[in-house]
SELO-975682 format. One line per 5 residues: number of its first residue (from 1); for each residue x, z, y of N, C-alpha, C, O. Coordinates in nm, 4 decimals. Last residue first. Layout:
! SELO-975682
NUM> X/Z/Y/X/Z/Y/X/Z/Y/X/Z/Y ~ ...
This chain:
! SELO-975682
173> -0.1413/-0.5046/-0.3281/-0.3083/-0.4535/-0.3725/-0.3266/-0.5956/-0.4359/-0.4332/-0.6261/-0.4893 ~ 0.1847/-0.5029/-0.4430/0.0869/-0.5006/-0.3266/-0.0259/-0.5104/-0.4055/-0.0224/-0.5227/-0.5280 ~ 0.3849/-0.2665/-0.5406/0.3315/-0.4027/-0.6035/0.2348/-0.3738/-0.4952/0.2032/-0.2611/-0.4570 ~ 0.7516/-0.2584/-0.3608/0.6368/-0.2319/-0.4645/0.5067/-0.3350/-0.4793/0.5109/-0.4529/-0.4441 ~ 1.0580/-0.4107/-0.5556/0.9666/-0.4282/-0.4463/0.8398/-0.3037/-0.5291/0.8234/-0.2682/-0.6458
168> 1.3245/-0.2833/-0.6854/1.2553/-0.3362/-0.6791/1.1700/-0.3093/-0.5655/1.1881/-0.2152/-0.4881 ~ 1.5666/-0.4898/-0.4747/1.4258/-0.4699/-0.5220/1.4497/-0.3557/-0.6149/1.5653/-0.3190/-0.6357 ~ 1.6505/-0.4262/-0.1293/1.6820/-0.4296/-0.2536/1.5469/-0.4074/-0.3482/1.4503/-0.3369/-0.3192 ~ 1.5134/-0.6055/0.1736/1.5721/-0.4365/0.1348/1.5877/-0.4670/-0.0413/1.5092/-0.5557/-0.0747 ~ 1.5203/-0.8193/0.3637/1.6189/-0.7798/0.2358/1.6210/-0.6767/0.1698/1.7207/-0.6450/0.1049
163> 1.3059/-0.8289/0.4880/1.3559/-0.7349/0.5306/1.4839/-0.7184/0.4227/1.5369/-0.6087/0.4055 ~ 1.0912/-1.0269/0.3611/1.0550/-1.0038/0.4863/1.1977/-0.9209/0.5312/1.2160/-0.9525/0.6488 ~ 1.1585/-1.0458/0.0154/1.1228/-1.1346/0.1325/1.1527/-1.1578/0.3224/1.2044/-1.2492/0.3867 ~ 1.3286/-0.7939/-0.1216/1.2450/-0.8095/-0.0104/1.2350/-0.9604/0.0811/1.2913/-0.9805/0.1887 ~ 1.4459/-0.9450/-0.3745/1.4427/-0.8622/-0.2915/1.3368/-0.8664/-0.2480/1.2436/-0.9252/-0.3028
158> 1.4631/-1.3086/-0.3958/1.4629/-1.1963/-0.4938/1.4875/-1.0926/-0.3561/1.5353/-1.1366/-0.2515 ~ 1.2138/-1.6074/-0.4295/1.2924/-1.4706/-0.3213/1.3173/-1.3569/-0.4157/1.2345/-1.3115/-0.4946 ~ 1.1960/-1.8459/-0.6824/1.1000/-1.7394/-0.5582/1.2232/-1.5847/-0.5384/1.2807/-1.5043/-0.6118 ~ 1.0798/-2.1635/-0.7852/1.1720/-2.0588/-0.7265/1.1470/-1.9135/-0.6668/1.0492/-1.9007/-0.5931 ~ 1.0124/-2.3500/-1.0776/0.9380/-2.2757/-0.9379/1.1000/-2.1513/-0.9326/1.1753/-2.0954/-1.0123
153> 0.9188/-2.6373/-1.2435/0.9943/-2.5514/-1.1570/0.9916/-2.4680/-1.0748/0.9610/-2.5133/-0.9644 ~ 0.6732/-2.8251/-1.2618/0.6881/-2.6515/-1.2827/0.7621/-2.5974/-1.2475/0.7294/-2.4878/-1.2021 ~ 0.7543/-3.1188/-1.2236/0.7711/-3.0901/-1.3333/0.7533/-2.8959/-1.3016/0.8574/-2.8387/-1.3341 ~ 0.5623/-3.1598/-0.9974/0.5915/-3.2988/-1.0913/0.6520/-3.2322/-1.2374/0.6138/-3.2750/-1.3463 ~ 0.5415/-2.9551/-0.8661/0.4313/-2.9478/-0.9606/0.4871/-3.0891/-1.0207/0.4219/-3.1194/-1.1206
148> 0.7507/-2.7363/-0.7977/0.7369/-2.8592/-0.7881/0.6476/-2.8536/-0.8839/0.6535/-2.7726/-0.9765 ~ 0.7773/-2.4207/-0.5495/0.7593/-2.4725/-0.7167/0.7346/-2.6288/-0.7022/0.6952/-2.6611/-0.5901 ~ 0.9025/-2.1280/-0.3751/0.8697/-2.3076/-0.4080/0.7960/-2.2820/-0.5128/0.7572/-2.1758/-0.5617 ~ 0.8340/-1.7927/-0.2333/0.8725/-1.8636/-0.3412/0.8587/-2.0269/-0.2895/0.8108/-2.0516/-0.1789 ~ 0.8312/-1.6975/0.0635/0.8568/-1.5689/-0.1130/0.8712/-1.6653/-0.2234/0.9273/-1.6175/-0.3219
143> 0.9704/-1.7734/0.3592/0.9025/-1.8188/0.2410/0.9899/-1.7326/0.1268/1.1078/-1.7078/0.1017 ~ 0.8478/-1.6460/0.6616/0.9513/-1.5985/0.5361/0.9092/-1.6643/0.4026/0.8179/-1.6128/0.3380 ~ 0.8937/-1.6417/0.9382/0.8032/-1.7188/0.8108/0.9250/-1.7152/0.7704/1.0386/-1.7494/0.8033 ~ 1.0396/-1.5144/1.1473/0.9293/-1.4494/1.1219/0.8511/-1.5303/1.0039/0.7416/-1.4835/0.9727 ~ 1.1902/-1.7712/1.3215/1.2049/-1.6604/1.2546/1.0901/-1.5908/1.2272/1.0113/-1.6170/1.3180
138> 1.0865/-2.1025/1.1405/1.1110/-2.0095/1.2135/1.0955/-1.8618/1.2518/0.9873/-1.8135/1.2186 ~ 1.0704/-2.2450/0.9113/1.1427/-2.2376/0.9871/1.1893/-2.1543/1.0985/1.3050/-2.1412/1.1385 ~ 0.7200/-2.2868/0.9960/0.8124/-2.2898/0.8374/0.9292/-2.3439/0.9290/0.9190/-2.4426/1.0019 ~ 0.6047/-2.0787/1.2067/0.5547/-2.2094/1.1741/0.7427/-2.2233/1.0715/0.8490/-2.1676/1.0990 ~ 0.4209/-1.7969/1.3530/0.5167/-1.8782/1.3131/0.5343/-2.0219/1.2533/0.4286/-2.0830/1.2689
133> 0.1976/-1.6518/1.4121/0.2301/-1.7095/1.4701/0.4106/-1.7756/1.4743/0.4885/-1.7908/1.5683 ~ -0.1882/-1.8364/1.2938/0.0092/-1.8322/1.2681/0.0632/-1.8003/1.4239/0.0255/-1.8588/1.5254 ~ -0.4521/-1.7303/1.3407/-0.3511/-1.7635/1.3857/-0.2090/-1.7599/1.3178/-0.1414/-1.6580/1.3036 ~ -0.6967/-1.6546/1.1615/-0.5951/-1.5824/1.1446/-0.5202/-1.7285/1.2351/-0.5424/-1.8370/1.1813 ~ -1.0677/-1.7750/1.2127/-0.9351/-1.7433/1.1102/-0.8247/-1.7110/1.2142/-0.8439/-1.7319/1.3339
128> -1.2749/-1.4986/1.3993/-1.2267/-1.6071/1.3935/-1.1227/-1.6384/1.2382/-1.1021/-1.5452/1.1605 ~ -1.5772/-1.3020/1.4038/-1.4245/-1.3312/1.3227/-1.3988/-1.4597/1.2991/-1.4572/-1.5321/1.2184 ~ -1.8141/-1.3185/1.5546/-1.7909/-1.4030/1.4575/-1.6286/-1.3611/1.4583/-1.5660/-1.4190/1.5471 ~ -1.8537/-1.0489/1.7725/-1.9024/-1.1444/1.7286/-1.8575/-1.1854/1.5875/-1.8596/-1.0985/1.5004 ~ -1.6940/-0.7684/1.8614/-1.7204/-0.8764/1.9315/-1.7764/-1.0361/1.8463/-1.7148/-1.1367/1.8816
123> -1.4464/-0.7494/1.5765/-1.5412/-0.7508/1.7077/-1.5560/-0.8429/1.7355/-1.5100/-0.9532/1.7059 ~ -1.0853/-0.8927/1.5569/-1.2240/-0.8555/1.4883/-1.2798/-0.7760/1.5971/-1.2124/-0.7343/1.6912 ~ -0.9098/-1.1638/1.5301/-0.9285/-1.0722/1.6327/-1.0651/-1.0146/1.5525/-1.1397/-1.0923/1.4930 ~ -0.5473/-1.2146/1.4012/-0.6596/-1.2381/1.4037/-0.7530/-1.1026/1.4800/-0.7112/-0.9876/1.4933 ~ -0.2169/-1.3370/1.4089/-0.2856/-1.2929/1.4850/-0.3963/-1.3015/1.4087/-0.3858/-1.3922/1.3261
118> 0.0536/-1.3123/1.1668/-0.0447/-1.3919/1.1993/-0.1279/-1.2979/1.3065/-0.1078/-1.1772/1.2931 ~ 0.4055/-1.4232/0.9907/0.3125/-1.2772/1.0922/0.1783/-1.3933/1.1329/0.1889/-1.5160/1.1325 ~ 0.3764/-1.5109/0.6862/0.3578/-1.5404/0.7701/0.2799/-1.4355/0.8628/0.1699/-1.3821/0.8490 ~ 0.5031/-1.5467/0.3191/0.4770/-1.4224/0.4224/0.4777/-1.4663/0.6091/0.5869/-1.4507/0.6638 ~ 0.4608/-1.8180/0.1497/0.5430/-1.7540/0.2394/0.4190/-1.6620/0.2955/0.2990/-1.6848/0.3110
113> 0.5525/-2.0830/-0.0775/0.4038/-2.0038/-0.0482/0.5163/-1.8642/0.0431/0.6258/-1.8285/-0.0003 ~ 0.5259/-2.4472/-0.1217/0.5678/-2.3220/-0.0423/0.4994/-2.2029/-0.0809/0.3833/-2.2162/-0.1194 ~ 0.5557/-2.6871/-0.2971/0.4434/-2.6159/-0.2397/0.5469/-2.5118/-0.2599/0.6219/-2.4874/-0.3544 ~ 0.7280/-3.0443/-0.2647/0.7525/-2.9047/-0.3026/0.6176/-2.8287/-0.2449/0.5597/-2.8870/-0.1532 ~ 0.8071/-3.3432/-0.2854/0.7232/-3.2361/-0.3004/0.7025/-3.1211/-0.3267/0.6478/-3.0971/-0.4343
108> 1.0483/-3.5432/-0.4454/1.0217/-3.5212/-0.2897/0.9515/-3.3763/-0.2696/1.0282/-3.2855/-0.2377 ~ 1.2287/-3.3992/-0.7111/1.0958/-3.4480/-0.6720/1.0948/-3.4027/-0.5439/1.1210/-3.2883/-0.5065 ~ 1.4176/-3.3428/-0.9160/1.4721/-3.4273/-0.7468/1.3595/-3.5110/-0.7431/1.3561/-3.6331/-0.7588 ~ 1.4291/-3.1179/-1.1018/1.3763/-3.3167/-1.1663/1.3971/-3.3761/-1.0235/1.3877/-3.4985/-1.0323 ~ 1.5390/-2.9461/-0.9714/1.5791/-2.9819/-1.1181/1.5127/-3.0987/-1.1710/1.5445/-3.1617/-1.2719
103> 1.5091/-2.8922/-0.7148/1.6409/-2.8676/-0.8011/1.6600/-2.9546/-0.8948/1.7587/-3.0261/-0.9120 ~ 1.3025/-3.1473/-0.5373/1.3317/-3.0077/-0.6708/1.4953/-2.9987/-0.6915/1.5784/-3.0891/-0.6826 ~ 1.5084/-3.1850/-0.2168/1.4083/-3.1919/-0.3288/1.4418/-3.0910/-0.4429/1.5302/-3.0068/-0.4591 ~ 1.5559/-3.0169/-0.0348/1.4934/-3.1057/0.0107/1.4175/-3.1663/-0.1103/1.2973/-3.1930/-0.1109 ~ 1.5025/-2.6309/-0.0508/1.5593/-2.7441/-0.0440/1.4720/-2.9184/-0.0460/1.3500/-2.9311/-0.0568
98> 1.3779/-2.3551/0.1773/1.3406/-2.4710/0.0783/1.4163/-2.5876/0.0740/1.4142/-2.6591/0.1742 ~ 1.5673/-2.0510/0.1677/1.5412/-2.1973/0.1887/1.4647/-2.2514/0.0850/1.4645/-2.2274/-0.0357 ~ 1.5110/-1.7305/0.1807/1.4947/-1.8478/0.0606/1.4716/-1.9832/0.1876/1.3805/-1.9966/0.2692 ~ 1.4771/-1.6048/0.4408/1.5610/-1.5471/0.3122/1.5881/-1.6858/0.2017/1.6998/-1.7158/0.1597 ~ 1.3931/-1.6528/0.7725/1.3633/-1.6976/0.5999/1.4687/-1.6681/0.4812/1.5436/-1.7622/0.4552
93> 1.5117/-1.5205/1.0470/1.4497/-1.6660/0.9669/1.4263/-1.6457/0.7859/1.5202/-1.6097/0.7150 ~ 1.4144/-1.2237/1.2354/1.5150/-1.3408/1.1217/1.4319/-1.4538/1.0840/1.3099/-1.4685/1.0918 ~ 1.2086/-1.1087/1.3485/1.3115/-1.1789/1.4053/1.3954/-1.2664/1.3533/1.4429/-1.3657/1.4083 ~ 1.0417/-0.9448/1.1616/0.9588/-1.0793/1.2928/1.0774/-1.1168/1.3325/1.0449/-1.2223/1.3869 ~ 1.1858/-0.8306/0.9696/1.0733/-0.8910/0.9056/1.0365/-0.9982/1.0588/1.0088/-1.1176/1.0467
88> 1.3186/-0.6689/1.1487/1.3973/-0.7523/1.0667/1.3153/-0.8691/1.0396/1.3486/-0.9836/1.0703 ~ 1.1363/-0.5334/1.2989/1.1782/-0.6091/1.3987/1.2606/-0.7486/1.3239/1.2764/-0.8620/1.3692 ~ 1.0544/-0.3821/1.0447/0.9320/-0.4714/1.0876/1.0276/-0.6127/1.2160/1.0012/-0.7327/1.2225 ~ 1.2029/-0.1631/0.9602/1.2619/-0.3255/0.9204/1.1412/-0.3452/0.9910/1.1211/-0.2238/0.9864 ~ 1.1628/0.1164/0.9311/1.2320/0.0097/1.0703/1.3131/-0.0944/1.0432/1.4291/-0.1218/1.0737
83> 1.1921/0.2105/0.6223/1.1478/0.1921/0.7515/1.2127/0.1564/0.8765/1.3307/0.1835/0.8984 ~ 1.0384/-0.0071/0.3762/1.1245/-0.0050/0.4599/1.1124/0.0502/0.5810/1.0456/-0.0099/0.6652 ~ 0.7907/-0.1559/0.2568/0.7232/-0.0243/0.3078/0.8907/0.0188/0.4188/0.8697/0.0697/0.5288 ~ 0.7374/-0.4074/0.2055/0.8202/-0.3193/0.0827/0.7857/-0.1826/0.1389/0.7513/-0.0961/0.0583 ~ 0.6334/-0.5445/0.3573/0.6119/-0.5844/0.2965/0.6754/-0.4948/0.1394/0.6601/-0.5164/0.0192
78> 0.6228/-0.4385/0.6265/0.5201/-0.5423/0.5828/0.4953/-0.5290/0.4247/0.3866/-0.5100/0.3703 ~ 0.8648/-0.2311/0.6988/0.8374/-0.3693/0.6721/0.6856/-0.3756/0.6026/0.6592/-0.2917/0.5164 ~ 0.7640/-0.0329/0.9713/0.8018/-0.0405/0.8244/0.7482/-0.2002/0.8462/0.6722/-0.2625/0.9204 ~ 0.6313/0.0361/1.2399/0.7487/-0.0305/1.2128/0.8241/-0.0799/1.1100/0.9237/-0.1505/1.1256 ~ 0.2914/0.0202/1.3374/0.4066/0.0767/1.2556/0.5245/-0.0088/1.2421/0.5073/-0.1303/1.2331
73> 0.0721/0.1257/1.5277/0.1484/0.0547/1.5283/0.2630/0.1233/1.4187/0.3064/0.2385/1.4174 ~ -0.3110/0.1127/1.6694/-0.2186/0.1350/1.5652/-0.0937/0.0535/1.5628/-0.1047/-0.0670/1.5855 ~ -0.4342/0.0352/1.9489/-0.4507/0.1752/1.8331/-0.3865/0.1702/1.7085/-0.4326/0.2541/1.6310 ~ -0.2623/0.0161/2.2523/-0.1994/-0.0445/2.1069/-0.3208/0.0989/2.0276/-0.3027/0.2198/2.0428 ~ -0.4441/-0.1698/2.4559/-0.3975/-0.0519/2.4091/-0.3488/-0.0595/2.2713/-0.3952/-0.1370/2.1877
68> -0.4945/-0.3599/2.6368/-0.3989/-0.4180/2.5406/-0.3054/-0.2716/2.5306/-0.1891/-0.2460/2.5621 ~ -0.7732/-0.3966/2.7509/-0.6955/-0.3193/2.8024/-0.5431/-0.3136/2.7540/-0.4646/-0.2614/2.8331 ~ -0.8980/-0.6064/2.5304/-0.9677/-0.5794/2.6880/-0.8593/-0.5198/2.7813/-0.8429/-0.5782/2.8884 ~ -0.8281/-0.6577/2.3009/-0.8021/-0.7329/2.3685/-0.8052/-0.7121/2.5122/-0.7408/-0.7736/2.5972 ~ -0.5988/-0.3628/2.1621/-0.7381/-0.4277/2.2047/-0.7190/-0.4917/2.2772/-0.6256/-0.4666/2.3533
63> -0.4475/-0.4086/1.8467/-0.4457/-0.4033/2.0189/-0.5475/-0.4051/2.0561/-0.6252/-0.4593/1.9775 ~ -0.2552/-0.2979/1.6007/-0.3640/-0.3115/1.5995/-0.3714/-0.2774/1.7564/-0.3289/-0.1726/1.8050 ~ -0.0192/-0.4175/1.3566/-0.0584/-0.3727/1.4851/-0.1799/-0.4327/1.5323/-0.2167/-0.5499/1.5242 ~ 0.0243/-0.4302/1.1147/0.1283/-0.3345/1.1602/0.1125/-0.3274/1.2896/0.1888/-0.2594/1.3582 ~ -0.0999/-0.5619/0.7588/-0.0881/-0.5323/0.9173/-0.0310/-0.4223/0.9762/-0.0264/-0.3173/0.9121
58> -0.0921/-0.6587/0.4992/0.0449/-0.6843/0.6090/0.0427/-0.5973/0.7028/0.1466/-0.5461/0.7445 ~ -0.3403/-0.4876/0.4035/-0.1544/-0.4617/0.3664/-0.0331/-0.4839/0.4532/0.0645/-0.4146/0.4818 ~ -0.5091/-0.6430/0.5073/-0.4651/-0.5151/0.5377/-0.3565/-0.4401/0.5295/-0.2977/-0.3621/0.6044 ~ -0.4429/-0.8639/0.3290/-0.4437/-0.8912/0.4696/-0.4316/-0.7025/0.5492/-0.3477/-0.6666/0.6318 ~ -0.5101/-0.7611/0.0872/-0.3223/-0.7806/0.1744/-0.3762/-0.8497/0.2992/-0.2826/-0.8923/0.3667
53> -0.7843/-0.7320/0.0898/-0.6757/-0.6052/0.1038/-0.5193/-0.7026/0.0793/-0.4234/-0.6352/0.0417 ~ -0.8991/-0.9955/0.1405/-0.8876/-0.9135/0.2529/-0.7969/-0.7663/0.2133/-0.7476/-0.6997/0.3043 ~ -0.6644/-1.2435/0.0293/-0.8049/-1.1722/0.0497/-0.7560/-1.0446/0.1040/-0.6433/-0.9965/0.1155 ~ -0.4746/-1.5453/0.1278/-0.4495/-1.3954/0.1316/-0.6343/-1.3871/0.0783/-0.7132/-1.4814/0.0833 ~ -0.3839/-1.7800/0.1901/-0.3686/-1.7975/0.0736/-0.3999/-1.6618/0.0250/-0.3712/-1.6338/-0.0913
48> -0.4443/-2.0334/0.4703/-0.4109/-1.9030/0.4256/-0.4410/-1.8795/0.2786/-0.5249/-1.9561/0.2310 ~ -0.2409/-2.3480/0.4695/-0.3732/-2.2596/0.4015/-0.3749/-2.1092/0.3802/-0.3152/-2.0598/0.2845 ~ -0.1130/-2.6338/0.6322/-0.0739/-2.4752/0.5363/-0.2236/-2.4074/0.5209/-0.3123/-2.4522/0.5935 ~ -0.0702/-2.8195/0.7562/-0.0578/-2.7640/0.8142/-0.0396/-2.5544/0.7830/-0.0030/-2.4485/0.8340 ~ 0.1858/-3.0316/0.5661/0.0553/-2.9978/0.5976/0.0369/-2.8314/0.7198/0.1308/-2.7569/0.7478
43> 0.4446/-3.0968/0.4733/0.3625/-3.1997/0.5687/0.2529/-3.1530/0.5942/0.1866/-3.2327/0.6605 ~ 0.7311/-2.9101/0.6676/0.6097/-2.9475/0.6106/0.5341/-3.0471/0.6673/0.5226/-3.0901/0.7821 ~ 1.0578/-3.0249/0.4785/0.9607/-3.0142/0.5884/0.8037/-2.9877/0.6228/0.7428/-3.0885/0.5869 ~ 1.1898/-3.0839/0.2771/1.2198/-2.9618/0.3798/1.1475/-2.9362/0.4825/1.1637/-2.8458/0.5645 ~ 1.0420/-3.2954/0.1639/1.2252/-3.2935/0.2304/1.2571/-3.1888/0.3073/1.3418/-3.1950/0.3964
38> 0.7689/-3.1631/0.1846/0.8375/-3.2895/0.1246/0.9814/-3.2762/0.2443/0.9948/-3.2542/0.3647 ~ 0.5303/-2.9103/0.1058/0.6764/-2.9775/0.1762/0.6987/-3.0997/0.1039/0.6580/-3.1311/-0.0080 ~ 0.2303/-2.7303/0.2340/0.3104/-2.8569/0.1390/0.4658/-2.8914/0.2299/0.4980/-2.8956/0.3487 ~ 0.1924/-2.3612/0.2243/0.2464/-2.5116/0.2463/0.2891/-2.6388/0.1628/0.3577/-2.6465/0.0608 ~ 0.0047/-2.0751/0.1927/0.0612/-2.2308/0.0675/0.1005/-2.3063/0.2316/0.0306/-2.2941/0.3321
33> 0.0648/-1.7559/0.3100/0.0090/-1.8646/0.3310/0.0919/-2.0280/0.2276/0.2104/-2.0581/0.2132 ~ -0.0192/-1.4255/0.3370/0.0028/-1.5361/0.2839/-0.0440/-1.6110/0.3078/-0.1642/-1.6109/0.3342 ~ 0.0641/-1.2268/0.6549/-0.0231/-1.3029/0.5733/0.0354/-1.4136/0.5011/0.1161/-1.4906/0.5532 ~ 0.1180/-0.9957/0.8400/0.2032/-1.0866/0.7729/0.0850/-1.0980/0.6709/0.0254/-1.0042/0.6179 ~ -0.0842/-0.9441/1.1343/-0.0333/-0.9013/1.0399/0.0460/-1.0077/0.9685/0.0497/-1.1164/1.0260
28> -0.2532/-0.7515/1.4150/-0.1480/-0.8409/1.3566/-0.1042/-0.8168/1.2014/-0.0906/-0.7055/1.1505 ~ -0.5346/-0.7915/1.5695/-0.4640/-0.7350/1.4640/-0.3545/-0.8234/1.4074/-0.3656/-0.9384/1.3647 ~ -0.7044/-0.7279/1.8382/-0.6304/-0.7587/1.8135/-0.5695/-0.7457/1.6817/-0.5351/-0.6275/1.6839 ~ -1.0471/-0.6102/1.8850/-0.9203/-0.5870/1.8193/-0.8147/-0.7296/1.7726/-0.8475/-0.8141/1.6893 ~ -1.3590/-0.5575/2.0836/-1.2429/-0.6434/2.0312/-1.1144/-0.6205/1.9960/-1.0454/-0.6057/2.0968
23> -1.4511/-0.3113/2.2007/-1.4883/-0.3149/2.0699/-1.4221/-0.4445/1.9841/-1.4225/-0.4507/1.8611 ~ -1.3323/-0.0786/2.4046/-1.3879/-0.2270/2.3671/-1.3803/-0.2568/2.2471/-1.2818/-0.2172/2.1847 ~ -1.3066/0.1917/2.5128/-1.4172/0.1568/2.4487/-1.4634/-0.0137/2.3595/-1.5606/-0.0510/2.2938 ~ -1.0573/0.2329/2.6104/-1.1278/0.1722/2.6932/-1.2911/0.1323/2.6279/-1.3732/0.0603/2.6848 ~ -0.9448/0.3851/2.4035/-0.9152/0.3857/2.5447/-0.9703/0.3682/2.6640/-0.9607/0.4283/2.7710
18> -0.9855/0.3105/2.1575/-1.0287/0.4574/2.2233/-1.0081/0.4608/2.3578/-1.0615/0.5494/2.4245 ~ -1.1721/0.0276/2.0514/-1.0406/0.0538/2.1458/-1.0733/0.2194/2.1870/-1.1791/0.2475/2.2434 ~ -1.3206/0.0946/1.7238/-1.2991/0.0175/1.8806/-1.1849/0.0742/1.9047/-1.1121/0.1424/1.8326 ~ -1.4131/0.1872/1.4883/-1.3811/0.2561/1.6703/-1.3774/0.1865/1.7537/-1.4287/0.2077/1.8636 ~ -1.3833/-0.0345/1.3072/-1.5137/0.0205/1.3216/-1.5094/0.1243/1.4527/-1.6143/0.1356/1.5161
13> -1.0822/0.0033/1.2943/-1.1842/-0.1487/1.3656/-1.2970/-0.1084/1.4163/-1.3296/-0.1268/1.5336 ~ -1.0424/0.2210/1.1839/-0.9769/0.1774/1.3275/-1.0874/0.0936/1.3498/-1.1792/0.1239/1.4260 ~ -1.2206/0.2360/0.9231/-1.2013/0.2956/1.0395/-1.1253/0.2727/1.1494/-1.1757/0.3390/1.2401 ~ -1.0197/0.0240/0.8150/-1.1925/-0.0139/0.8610/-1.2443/0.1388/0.9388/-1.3252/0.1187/1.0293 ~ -0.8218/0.1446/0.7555/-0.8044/-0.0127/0.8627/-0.9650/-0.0209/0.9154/-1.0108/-0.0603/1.0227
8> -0.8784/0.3651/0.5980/-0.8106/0.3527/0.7192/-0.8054/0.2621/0.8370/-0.7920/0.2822/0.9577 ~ -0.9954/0.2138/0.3735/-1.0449/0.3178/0.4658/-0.9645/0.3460/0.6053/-1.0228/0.3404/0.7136 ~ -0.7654/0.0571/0.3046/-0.8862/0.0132/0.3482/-0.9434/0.1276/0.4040/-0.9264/0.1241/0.5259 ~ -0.4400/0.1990/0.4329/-0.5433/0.1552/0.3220/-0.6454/0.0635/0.4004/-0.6303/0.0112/0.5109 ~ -0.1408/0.1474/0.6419/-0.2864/0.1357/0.6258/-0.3604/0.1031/0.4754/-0.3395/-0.0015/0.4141
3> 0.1021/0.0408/0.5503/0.1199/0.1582/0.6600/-0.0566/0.2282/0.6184/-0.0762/0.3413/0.5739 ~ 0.0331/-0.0322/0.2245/0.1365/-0.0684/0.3462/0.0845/0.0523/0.4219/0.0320/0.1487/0.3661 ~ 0.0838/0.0000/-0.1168/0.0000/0.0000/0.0000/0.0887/0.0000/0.1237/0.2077/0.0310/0.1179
């Protein structure tokens, strides 16, 4: 479990802002997300890939939009629990490259699947989807594994993804 359970996260939301009363929340968090690659690059725009307890799992800050009071903030990684890796986890680049083709049959196509910080806002109406706010390559998208579907091959991050911390990792919800 990360900084926050479910009871916990759905009590913050369900308050609102204590500050100012507003009932829109900011929430940040590291979210899974699939990419397609071909040569290292992506060609798609990516798919969140999360349900709602690791979406709770990632999160590590909680703002209101109205007054931009922070009601929750933690510094542990995201993703192993580490503490005061979160700046590691949003500032570095990516632990695992994706190479240009498979390793092992040198197929163009590769699917990604990575730890991405993401914005999304709850209140106030309709819940939007989750903002990236990184993009494959840059610091804060951390891809956790490849795989080539021409032949199965699949790769994936040893350690901590987000924060190097040594494995083992614990097991998310």
């Amino acid at each position: 479990m990360g900084a926050l359970d479910q009871p916990a996260f759905e009590l913050a939301i369900d308050a609102g802002c204590p500050a100012c009363g507003g009932a829109t929340l900011e929430i940040h968090s590291f979210i899974d997300r699939t990419v397609g690659i071909m040569l290292a690059e992506a060609t798609t725009a990516g798919k969140w890939a999360h349900d709602g307890e690791k979406f709770v799992d990632g999160t590590y800050r909680i703002t209101c939009v109205t007054c931009k009071h922070v009601a929750f903030s933690s510094d542990m990684c995201p993703r192993c629990n580490a503490p005061d890796k979160l700046a590691i986890a949003l500032g570095e680049p990516s632990k695992l490259a994706v190479p240009k083709r498979c390793p092992k049959c040198n197929e163009l196509e590769l699917l990604a699947i990575a730890l991405v910080p993401a914005t999304a806002k709850s209140g106030g109406g309709e819940t939007p989807k989750p903002q990236p706010l990184a993009e494959l390559g840059d610091p804060g998208y951390h891809v956790v594994a490849f795989a080539c579907e021409a032949c199965d091959h699949a790769v994936v991050a040893e350690g901590c993804p987000l924060c190097s911390a040594a494995a083992p990792i614990r097991v998310r919800p």
